[in-house]
Biopython code that builds the backbone (N, CA, C, O; Angstrom):
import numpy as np
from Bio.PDB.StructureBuilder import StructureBuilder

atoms = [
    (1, "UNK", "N", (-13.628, -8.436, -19.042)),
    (1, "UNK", "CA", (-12.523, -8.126, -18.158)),
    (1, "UNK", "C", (-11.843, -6.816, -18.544)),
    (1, "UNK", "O", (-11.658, -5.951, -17.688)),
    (2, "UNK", "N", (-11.441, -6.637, -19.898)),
    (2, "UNK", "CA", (-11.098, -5.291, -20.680)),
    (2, "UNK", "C", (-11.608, -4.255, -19.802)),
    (2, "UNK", "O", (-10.884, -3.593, -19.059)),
    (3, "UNK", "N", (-13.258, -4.083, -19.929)),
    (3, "UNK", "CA", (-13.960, -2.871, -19.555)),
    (3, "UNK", "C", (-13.759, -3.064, -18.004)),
    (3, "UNK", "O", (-13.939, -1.971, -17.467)),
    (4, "UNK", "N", (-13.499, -3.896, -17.217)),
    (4, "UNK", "CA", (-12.977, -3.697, -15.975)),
    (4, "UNK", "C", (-11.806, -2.839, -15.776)),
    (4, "UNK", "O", (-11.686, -2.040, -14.847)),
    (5, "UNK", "N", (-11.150, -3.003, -16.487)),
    (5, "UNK", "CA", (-9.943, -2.492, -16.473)),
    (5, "UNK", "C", (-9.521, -1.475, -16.909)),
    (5, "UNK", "O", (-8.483, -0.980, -16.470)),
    (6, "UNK", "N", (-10.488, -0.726, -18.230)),
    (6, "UNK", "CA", (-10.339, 0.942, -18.433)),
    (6, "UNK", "C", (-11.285, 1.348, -17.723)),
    (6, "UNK", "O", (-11.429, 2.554, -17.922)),
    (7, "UNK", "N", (-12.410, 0.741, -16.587)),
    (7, "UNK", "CA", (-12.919, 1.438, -15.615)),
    (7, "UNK", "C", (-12.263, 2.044, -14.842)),
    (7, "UNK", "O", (-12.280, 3.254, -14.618)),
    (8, "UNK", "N", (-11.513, 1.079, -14.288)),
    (8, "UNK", "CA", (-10.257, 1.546, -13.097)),
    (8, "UNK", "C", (-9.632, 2.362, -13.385)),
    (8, "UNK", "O", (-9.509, 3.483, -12.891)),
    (9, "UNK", "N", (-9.093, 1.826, -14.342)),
    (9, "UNK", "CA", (-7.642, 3.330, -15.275)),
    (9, "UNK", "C", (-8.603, 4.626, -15.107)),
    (9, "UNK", "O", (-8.158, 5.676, -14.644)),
    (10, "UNK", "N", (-9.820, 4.491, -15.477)),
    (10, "UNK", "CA", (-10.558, 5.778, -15.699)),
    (10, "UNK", "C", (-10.395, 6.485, -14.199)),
    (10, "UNK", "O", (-9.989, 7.597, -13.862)),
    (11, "UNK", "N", (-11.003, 5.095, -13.287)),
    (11, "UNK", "CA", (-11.119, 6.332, -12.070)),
    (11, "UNK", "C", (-9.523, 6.717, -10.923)),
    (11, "UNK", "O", (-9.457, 7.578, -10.045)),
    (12, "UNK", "N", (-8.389, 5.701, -11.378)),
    (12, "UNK", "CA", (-7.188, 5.941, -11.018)),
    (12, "UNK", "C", (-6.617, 7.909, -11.629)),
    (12, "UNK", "O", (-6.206, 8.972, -11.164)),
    (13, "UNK", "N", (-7.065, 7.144, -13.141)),
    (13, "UNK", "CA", (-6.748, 8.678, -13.772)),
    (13, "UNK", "C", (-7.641, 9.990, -12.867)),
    (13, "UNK", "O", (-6.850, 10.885, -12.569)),
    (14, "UNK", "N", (-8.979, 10.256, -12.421)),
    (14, "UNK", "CA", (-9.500, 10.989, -11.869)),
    (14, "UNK", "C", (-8.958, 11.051, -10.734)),
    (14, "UNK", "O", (-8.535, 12.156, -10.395)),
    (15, "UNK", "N", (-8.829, 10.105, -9.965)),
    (15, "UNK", "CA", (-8.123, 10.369, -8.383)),
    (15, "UNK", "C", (-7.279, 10.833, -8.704)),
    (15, "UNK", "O", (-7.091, 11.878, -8.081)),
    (16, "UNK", "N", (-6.114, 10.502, -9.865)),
    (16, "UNK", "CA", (-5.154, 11.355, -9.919)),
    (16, "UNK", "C", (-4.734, 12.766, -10.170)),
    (16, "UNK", "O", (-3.741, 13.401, -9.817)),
    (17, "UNK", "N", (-5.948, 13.114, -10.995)),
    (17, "UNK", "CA", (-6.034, 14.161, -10.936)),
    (17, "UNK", "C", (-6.769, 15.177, -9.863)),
    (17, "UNK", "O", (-6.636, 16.399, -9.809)),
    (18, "UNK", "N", (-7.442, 14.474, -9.167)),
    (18, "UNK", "CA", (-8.025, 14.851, -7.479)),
    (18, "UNK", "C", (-6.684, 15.284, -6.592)),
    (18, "UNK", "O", (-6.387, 16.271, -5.919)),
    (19, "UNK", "N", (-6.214, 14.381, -6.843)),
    (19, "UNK", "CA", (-4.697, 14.211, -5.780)),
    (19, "UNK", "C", (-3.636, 16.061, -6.336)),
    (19, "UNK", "O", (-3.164, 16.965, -5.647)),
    (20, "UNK", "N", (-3.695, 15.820, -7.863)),
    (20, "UNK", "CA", (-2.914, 17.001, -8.079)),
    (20, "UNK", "C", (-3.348, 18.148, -7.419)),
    (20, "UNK", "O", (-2.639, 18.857, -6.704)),
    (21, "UNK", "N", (-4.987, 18.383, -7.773)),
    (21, "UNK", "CA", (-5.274, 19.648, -7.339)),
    (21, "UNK", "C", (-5.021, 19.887, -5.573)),
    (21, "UNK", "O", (-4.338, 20.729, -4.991)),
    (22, "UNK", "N", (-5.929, 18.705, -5.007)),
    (22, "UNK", "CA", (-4.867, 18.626, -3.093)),
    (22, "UNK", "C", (-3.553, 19.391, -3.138)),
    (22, "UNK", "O", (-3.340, 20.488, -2.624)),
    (23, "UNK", "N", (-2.630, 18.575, -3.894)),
    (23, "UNK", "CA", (-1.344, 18.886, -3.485)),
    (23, "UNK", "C", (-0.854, 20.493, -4.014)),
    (23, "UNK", "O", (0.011, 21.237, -3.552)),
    (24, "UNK", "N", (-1.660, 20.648, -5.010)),
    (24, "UNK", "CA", (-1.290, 22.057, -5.458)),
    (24, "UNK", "C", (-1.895, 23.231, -4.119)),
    (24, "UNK", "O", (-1.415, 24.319, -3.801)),
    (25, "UNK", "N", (-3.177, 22.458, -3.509)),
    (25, "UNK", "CA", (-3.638, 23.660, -2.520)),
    (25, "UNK", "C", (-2.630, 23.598, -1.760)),
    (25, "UNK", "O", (-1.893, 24.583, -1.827)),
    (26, "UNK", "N", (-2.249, 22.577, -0.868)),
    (26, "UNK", "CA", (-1.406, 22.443, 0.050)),
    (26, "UNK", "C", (-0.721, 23.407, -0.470)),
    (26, "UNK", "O", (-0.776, 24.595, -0.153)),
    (27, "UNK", "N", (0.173, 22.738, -1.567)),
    (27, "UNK", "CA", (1.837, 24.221, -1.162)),
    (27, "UNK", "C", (0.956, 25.596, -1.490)),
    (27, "UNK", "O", (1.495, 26.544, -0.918)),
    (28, "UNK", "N", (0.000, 25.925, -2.087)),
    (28, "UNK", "CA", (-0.543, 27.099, -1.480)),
    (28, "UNK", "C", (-0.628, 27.598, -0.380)),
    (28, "UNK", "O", (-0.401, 28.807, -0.343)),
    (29, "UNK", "N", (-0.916, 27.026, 0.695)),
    (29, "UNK", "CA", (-1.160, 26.678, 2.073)),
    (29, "UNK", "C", (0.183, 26.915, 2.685)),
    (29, "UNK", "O", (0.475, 27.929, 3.320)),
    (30, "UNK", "N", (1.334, 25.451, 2.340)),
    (30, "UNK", "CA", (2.601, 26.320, 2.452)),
    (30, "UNK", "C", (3.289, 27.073, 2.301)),
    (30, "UNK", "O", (4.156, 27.285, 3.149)),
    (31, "UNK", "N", (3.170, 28.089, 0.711)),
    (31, "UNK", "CA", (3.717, 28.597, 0.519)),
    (31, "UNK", "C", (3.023, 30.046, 1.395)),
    (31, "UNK", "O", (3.946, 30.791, 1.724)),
    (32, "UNK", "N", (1.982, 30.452, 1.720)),
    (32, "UNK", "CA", (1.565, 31.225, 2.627)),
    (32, "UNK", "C", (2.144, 30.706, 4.480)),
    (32, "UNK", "O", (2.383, 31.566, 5.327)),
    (33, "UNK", "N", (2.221, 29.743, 4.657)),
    (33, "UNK", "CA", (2.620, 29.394, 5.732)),
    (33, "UNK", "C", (4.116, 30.074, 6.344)),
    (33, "UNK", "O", (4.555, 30.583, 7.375)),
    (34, "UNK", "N", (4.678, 29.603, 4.577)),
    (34, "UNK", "CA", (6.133, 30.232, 4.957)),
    (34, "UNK", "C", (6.791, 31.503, 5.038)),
    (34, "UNK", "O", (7.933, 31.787, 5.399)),
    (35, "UNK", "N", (5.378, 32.559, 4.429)),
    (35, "UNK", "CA", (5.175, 34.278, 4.651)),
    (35, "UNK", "C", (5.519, 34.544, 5.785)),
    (35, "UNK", "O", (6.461, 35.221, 6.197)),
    (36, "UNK", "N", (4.322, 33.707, 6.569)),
    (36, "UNK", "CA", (3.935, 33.762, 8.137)),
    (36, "UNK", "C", (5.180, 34.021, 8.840)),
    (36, "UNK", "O", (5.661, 35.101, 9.184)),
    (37, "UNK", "N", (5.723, 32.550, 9.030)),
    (37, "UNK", "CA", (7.190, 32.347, 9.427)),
    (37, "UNK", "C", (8.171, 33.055, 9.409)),
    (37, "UNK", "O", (8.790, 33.382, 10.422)),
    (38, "UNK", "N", (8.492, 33.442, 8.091)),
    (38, "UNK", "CA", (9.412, 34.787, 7.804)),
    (38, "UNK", "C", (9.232, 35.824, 8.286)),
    (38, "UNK", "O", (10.062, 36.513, 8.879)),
    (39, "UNK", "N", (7.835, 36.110, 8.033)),
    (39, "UNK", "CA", (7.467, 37.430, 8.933)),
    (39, "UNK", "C", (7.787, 37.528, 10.285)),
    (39, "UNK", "O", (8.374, 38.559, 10.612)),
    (40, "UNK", "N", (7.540, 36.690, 11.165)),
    (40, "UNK", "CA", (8.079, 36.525, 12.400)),
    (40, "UNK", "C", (8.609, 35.700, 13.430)),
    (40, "UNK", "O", (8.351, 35.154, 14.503)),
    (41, "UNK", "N", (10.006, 35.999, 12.040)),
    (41, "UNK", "CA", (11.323, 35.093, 11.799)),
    (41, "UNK", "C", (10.893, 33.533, 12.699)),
    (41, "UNK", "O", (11.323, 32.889, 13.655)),
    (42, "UNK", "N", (10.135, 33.480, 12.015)),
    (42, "UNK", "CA", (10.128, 31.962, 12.689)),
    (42, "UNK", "C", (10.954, 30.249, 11.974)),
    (42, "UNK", "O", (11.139, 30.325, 10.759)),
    (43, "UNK", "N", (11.229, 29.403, 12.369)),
    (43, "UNK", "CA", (11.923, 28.293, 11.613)),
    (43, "UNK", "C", (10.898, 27.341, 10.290)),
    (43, "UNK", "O", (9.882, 26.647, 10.320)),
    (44, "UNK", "N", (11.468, 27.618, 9.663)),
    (44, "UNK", "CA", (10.284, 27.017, 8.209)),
    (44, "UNK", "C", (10.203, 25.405, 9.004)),
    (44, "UNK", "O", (9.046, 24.989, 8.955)),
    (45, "UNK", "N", (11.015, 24.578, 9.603)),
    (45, "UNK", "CA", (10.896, 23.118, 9.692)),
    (45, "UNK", "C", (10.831, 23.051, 11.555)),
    (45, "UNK", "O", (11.912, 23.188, 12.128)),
    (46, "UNK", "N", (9.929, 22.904, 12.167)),
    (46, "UNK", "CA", (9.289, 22.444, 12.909)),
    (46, "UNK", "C", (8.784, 20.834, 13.149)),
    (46, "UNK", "O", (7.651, 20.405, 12.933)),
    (47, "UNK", "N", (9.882, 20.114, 13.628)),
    (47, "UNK", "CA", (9.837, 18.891, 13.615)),
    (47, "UNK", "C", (8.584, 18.122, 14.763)),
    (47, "UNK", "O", (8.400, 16.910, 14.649)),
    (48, "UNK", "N", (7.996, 18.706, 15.545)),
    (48, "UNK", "CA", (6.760, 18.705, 16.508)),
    (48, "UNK", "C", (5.549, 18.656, 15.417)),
    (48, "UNK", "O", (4.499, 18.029, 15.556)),
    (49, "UNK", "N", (5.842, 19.278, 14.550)),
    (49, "UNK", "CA", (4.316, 19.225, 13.663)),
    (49, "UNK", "C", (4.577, 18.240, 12.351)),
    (49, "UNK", "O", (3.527, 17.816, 11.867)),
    (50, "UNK", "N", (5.653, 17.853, 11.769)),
    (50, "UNK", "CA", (5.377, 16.604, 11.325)),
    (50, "UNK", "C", (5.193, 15.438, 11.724)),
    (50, "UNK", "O", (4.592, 14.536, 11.140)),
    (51, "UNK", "N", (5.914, 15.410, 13.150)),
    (51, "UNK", "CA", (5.035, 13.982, 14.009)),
    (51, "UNK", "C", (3.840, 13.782, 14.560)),
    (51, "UNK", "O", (3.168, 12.794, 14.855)),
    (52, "UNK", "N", (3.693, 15.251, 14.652)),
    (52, "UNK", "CA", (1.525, 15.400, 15.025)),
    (52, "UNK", "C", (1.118, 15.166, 13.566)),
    (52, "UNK", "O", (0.033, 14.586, 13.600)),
    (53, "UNK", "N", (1.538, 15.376, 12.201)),
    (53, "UNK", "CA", (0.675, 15.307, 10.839)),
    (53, "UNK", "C", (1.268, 13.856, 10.882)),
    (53, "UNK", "O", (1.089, 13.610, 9.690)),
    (54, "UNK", "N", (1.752, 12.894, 11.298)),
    (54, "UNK", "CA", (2.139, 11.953, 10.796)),
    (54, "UNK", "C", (1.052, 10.731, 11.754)),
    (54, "UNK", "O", (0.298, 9.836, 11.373)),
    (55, "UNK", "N", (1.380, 11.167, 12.911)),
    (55, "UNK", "CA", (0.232, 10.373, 14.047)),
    (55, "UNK", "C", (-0.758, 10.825, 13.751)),
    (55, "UNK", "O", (-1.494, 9.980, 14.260)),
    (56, "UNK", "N", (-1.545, 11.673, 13.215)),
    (56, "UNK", "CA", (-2.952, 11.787, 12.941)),
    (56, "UNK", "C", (-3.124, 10.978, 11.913)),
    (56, "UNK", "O", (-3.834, 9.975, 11.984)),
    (57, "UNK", "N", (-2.554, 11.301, 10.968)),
    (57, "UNK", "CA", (-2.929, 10.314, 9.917)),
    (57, "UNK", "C", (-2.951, 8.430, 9.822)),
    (57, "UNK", "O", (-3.690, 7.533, 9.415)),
    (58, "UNK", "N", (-1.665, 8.597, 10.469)),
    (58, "UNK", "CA", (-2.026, 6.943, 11.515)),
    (58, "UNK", "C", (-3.065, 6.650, 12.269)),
    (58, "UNK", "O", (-3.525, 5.510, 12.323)),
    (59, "UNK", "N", (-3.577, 7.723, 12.976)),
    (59, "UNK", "CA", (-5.098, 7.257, 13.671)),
    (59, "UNK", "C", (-5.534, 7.381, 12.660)),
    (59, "UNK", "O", (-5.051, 6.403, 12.089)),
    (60, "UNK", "N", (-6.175, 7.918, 11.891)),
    (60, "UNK", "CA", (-7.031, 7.940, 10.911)),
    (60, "UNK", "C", (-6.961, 6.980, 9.647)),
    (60, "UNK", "O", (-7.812, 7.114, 8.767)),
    (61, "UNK", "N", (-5.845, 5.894, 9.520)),
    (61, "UNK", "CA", (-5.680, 5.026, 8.539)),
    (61, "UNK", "C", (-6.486, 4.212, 8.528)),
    (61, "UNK", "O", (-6.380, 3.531, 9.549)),
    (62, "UNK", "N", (-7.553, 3.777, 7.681)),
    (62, "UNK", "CA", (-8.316, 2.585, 7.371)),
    (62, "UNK", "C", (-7.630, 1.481, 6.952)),
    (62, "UNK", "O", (-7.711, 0.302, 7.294)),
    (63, "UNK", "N", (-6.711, 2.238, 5.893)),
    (63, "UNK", "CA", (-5.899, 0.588, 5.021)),
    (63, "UNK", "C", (-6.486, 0.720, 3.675)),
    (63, "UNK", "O", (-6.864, 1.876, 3.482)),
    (64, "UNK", "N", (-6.652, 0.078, 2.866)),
    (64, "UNK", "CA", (-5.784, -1.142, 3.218)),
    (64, "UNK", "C", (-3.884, -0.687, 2.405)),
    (64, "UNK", "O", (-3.116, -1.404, 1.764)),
    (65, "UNK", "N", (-3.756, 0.866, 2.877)),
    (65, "UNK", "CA", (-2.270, 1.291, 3.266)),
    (65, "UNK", "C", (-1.572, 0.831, 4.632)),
    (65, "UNK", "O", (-2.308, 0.527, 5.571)),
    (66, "UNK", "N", (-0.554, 0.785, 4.740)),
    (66, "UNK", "CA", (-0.263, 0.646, 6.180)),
    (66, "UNK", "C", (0.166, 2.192, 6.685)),
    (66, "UNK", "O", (0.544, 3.211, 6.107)),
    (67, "UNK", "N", (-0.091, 1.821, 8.038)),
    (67, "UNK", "CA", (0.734, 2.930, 8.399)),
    (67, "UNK", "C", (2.131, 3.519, 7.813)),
    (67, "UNK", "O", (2.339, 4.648, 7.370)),
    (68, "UNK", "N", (3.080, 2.358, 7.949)),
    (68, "UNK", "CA", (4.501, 2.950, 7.474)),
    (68, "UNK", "C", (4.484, 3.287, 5.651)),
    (68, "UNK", "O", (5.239, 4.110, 5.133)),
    (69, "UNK", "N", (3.555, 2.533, 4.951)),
    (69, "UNK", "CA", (3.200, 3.135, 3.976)),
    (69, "UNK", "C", (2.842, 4.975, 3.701)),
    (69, "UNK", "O", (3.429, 5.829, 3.037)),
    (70, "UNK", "N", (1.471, 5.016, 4.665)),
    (70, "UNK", "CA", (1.024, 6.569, 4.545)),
    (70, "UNK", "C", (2.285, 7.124, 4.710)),
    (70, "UNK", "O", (2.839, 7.481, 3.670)),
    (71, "UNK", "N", (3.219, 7.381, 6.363)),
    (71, "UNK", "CA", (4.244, 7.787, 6.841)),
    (71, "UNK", "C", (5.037, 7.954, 5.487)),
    (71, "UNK", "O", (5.201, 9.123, 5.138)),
    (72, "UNK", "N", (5.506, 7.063, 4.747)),
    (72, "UNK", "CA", (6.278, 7.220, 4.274)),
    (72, "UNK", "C", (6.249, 7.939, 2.855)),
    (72, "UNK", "O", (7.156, 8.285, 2.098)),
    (73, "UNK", "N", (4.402, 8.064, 2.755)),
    (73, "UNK", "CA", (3.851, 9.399, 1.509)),
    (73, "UNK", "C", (3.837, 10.353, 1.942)),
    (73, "UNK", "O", (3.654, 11.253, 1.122)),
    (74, "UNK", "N", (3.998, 10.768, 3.329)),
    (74, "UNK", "CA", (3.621, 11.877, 3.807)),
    (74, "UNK", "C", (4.963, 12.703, 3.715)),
    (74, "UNK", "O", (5.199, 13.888, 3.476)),
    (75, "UNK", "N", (5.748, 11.603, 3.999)),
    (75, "UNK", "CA", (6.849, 12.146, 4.753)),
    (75, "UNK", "C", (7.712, 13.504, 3.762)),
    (75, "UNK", "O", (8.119, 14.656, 3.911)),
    (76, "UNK", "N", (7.601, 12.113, 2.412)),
    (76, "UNK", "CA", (7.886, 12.918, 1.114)),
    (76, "UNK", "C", (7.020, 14.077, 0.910)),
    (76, "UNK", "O", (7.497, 15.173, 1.203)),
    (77, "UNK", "N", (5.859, 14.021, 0.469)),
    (77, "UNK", "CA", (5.192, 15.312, 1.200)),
    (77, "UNK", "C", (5.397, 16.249, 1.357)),
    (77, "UNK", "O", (5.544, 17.145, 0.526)),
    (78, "UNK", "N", (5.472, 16.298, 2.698)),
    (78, "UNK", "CA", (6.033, 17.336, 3.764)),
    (78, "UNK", "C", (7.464, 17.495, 3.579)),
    (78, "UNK", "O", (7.821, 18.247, 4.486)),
    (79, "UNK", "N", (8.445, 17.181, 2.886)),
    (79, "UNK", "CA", (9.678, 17.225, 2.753)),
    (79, "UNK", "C", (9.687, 18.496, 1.514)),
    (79, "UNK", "O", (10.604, 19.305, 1.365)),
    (80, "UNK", "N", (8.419, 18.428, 0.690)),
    (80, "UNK", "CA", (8.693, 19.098, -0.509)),
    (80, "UNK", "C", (7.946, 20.007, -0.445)),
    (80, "UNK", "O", (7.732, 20.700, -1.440)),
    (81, "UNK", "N", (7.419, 20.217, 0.609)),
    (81, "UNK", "CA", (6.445, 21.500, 1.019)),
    (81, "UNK", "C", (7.115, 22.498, 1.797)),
    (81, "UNK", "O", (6.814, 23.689, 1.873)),
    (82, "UNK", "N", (8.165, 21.825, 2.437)),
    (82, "UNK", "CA", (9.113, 22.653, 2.985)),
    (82, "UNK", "C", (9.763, 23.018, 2.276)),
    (82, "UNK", "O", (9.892, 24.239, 2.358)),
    (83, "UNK", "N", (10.430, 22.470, 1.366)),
    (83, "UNK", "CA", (11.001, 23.373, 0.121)),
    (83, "UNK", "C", (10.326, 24.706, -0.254)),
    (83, "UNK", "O", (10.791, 25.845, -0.205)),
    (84, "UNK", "N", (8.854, 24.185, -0.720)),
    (84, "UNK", "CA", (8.241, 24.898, -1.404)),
    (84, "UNK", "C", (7.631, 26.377, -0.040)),
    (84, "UNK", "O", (6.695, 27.096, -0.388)),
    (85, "UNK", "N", (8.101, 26.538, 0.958)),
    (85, "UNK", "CA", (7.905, 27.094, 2.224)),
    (85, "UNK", "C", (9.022, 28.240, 2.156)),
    (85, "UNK", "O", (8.858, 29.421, 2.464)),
    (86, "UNK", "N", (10.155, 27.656, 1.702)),
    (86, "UNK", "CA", (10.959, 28.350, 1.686)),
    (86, "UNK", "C", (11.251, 29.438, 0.405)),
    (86, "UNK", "O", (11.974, 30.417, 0.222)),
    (87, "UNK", "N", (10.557, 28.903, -0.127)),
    (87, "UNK", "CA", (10.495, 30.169, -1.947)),
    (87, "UNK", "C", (10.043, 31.520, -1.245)),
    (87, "UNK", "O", (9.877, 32.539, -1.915)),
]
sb = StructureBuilder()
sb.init_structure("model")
sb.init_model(0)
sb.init_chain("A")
sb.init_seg("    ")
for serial, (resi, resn, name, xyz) in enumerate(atoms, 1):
    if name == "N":
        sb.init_residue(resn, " ", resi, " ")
    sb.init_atom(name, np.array(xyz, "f"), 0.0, 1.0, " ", f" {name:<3s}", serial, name[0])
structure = sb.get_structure()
């Protein structure tokens, strides 16, 4: 049962570190996004495109997250990407 269990840890630890590098591209992504914007003065928070990133990802949910689960990873997310939009 042990070796079940530093299996998992093992591959939790790798996803987790999968997940960092994602999130580090993203605010790459944002933080170029928010060039864009500035450049032509546009609004860093666009509330039309977090409810299109939020409903896509709801169609696309397998589970066994729920929807208001993802929503509510995303949301955070996208809350701190906008931060990071605005640097």
């Amino acid at each position: 049962m042990a070796s079940n269990l530093d299996e998992y840890r093992r591959k939790i630890n790798q996803m987790d570190m999968e997940l960092l590098q994602l999130l580090n591209q993203r605010a790459e992504c944002a933080i170029e996004i928010g060039k864009i914007k500035r450049a032509k003065n546009m609004e860093i928070f666009v509330p039309g495109r977090e409810k299109e990133i939020l409903e896509n990802l709801s169609q696309h949910n397998a589970g066994p997250l729920s929807n208001e689960m993802i929503c509510h990873i995303f949301q955070e997310i996208i809350s701190i990407m906008k931060e990071v939009q605005s640097i």
